[in-house]
Backbone as JSON Lines, residues from 0, in Angstrom:
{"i":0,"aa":"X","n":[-47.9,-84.08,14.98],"ca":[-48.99,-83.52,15.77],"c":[-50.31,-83.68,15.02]}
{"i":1,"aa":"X","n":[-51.4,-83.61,15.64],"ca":[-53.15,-83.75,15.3],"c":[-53.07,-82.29,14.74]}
{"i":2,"aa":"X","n":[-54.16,-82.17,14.01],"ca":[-54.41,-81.38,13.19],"c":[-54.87,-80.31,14.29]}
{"i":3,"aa":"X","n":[-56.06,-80.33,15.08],"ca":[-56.1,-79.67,16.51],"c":[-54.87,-78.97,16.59]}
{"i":4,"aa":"X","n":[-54.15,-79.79,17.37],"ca":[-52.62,-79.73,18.26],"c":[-52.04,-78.71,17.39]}
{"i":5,"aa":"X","n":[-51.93,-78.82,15.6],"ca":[-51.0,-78.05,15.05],"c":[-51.96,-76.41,14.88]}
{"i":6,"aa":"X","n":[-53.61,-76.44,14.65],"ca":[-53.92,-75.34,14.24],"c":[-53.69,-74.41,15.72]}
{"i":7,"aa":"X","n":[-53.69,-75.21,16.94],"ca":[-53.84,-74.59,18.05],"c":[-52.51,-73.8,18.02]}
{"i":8,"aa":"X","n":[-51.29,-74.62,17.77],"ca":[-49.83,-74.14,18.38],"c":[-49.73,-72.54,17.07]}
{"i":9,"aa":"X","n":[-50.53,-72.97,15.92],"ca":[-50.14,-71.81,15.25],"c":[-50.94,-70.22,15.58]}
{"i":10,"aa":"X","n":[-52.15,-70.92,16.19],"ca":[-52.85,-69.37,16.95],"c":[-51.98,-68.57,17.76]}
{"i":11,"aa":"X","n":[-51.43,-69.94,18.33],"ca":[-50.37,-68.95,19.35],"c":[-49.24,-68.37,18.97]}
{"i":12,"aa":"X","n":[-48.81,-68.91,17.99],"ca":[-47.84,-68.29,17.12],"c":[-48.06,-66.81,16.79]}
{"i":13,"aa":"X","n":[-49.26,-66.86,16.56],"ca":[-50.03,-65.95,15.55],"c":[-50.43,-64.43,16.92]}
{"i":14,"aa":"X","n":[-51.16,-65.04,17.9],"ca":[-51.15,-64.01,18.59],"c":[-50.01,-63.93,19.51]}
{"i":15,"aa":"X","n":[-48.58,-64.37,19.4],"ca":[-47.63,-63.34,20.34],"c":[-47.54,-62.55,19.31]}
{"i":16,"aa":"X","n":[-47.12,-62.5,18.16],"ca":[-47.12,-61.27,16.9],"c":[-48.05,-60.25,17.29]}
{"i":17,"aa":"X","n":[-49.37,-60.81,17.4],"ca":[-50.89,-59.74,17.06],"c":[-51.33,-58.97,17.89]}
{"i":18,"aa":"X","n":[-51.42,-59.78,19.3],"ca":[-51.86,-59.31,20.25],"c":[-50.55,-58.74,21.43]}
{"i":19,"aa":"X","n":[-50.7,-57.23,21.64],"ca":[-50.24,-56.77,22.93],"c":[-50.26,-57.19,23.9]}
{"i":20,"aa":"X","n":[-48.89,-56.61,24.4],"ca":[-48.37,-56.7,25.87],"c":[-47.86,-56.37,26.28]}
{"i":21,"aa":"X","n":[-47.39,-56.84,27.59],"ca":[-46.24,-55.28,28.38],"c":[-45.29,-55.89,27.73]}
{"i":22,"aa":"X","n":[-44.61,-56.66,27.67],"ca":[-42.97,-57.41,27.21],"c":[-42.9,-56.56,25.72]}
{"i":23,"aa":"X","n":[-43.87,-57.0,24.86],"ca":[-43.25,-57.09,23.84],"c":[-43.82,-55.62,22.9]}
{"i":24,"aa":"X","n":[-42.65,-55.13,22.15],"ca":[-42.53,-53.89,21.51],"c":[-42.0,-53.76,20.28]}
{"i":25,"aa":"X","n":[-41.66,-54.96,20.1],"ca":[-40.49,-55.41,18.41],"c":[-40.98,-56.96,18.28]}
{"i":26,"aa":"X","n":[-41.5,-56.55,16.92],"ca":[-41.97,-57.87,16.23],"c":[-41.44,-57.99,15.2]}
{"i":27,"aa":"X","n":[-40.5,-59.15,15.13],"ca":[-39.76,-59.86,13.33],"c":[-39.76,-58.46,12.59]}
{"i":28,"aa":"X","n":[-39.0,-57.26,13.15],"ca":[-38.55,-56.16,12.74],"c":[-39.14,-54.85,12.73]}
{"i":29,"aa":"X","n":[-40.55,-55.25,13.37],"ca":[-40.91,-54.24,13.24],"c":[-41.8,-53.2,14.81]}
{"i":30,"aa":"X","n":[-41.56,-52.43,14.86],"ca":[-41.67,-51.91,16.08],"c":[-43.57,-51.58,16.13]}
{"i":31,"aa":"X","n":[-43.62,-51.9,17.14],"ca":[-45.15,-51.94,17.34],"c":[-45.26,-51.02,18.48]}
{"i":32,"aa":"X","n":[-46.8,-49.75,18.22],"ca":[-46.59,-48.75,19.04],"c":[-48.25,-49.1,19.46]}
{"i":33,"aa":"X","n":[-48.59,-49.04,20.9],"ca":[-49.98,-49.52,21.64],"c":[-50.42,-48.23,21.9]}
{"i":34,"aa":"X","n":[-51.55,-48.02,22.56],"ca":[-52.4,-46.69,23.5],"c":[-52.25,-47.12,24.38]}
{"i":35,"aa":"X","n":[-52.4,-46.35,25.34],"ca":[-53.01,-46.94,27.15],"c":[-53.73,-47.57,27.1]}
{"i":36,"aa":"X","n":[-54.7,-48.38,26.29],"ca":[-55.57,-49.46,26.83],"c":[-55.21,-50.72,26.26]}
{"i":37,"aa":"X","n":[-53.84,-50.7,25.45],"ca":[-52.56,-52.05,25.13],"c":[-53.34,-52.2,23.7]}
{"i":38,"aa":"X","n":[-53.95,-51.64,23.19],"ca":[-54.69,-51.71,21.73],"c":[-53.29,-51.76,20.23]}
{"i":39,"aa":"X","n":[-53.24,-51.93,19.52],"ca":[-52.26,-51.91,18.57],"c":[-52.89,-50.7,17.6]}
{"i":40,"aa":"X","n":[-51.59,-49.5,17.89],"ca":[-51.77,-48.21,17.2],"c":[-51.55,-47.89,16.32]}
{"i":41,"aa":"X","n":[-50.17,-48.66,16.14],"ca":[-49.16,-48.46,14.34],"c":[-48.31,-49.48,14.61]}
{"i":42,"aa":"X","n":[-47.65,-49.9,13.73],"ca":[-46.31,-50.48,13.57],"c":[-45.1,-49.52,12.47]}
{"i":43,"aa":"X","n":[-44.23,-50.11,12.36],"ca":[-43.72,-49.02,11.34],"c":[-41.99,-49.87,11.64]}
{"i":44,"aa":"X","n":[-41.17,-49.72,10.22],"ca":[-40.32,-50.44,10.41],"c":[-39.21,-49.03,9.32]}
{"i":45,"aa":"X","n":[-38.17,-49.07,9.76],"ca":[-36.88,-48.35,9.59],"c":[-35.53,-48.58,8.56]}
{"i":46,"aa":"X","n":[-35.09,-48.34,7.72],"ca":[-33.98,-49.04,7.0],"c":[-33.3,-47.58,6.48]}
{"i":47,"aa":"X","n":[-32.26,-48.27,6.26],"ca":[-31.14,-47.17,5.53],"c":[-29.73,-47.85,4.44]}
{"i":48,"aa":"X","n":[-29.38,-47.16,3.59],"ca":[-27.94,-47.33,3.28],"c":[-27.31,-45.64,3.28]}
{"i":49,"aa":"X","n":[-26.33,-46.23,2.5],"ca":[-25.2,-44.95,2.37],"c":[-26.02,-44.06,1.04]}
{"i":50,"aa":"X","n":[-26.65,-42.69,1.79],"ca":[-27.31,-41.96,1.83],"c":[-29.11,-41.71,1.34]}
{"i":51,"aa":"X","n":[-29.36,-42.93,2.0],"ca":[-30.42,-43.26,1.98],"c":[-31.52,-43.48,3.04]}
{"i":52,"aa":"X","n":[-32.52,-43.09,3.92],"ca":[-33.36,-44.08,4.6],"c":[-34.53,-43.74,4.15]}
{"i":53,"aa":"X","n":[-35.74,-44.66,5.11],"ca":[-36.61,-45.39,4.89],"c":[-37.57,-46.06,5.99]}
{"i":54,"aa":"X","n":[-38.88,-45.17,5.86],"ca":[-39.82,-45.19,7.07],"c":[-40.95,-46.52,6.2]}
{"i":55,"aa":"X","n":[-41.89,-47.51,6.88],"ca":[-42.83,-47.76,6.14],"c":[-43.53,-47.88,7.42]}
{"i":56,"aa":"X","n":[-44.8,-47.14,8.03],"ca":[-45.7,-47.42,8.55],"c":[-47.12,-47.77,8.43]}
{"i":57,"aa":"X","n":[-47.91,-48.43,9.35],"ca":[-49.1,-49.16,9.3],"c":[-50.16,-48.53,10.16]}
{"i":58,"aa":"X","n":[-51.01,-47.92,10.17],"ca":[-52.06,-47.94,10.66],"c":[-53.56,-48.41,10.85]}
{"i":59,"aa":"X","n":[-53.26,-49.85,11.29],"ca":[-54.21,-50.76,11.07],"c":[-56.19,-50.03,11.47]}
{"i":60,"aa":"X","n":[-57.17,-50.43,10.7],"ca":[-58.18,-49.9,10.97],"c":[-59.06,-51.2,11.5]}
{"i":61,"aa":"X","n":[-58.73,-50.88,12.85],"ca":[-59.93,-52.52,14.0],"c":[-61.25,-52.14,13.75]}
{"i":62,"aa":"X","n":[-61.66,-51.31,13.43],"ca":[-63.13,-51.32,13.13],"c":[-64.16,-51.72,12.23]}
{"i":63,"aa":"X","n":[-62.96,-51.94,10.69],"ca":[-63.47,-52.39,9.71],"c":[-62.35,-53.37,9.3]}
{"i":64,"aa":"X","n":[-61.4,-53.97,10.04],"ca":[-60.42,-55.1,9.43],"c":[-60.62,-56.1,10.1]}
{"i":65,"aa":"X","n":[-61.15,-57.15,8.89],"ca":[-61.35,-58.66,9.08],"c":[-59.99,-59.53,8.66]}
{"i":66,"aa":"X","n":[-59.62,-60.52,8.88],"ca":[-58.67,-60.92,8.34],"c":[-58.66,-61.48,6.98]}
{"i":67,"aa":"X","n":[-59.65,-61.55,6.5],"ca":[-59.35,-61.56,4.92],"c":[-59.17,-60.84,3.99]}
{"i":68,"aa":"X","n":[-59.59,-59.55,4.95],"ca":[-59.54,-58.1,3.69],"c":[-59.2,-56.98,4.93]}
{"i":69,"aa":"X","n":[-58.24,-56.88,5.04],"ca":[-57.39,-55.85,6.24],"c":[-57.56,-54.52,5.96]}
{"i":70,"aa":"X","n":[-57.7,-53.54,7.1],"ca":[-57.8,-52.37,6.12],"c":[-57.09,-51.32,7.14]}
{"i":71,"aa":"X","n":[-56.63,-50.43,6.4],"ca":[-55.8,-49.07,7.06],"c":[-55.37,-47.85,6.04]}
{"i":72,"aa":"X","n":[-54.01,-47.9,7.1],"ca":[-53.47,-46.53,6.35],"c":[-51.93,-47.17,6.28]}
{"i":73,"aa":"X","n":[-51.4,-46.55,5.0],"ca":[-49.98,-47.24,4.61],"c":[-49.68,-46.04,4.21]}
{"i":74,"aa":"X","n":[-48.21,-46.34,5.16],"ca":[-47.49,-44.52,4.41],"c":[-46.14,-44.68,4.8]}
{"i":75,"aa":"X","n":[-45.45,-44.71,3.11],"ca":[-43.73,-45.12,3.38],"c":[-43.16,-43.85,2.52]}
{"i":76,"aa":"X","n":[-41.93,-43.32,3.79],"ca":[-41.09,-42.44,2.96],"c":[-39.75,-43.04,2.72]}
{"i":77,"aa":"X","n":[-39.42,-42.35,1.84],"ca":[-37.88,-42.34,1.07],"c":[-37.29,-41.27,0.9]}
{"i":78,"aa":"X","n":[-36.41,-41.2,1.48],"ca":[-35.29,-39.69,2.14],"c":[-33.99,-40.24,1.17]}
{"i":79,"aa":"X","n":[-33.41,-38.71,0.74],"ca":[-31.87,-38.92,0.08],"c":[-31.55,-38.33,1.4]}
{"i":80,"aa":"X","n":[-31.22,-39.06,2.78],"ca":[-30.4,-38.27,4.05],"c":[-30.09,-39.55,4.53]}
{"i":81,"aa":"X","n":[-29.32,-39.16,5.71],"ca":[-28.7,-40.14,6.5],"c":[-29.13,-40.01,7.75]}
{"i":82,"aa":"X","n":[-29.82,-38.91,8.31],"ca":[-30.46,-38.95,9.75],"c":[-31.86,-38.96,9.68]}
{"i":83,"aa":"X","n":[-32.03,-40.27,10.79],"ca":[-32.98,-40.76,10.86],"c":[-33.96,-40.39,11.64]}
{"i":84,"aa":"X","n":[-33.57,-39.73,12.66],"ca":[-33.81,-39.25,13.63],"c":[-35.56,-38.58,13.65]}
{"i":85,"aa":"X","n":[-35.83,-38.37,12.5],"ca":[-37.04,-37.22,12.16],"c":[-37.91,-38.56,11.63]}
{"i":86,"aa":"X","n":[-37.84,-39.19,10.86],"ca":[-37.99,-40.16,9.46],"c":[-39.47,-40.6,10.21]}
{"i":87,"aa":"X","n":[-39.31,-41.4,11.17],"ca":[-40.79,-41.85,11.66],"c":[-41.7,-40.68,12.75]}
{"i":88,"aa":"X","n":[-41.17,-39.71,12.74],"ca":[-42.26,-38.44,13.09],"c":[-42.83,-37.54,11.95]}
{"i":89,"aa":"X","n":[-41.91,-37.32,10.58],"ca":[-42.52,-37.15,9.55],"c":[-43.55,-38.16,8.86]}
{"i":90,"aa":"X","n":[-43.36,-39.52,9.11],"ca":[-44.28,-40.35,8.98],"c":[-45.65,-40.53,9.55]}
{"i":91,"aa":"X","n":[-45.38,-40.2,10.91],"ca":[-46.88,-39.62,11.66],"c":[-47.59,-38.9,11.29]}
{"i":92,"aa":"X","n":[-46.75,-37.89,11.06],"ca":[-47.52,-36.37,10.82],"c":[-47.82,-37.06,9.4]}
{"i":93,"aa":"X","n":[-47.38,-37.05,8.75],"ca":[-47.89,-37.89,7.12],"c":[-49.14,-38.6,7.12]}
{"i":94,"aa":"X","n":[-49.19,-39.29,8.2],"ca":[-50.65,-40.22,8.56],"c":[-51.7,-39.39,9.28]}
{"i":95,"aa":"X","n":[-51.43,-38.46,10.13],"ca":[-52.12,-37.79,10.7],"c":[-53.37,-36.85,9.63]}
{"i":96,"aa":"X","n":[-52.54,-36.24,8.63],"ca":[-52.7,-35.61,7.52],"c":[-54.47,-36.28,6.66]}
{"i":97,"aa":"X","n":[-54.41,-38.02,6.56],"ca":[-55.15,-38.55,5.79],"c":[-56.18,-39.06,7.1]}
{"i":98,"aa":"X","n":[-55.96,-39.34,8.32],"ca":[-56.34,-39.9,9.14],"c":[-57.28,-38.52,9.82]}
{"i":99,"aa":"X","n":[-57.4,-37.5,9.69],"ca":[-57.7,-36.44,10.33],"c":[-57.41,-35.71,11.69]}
{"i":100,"aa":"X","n":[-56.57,-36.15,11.87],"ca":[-55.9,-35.93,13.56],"c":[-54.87,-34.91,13.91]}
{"i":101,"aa":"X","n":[-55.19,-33.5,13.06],"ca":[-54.54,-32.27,13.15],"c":[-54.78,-31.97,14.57]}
């Protein structure tokens, strides 16, 4: 392919990942959460072993993130439990905390 042809096919690459939509909600592992106006709110991805899990979420900041120097909020927990169930709502509230959104 032309150099064109290849930078083009990789934009698109680039925005089914980036950019929202109705379809898509799980990206290469990681769950992506929108607002009502399809904006990208958080992502945040999940893991566990035998008695272990593991929240890492993203709260990207669009107001001041360029793509060379990205900017947000990063906030990963590490639980000695096995239910997960709580793991990414304690993670919210965790972000909420630095983000001001009591």
């Amino acid at each position: 392919q032309s150099k064109p042809e290849e930078k083009e096919k990789e934009r698109k690459q680039r925005d089914c990942f980036a950019r929202p939509n109705d379809e898509l909600t799980y990206g290469l592992g990681w769950n992506l959460v929108h607002d009502e106006s399809k904006q990208l709110r958080y992502v945040y991805h999940t893991g566990g072993a035998v008695g272990a899990i593991s929240c890492l979420l993203i709260v990207p900041d669009e107001t001041r993130c360029a793509p060379e120097s990205p900017s947000g909020l990063v906030v990963a927990v590490l639980c000695n439990s096995q239910d997960a169930a709580e793991i990414v709502k304690l993670s919210l509230n965790i972000s909420k905390i630095f983000l001001d959104e009591n």
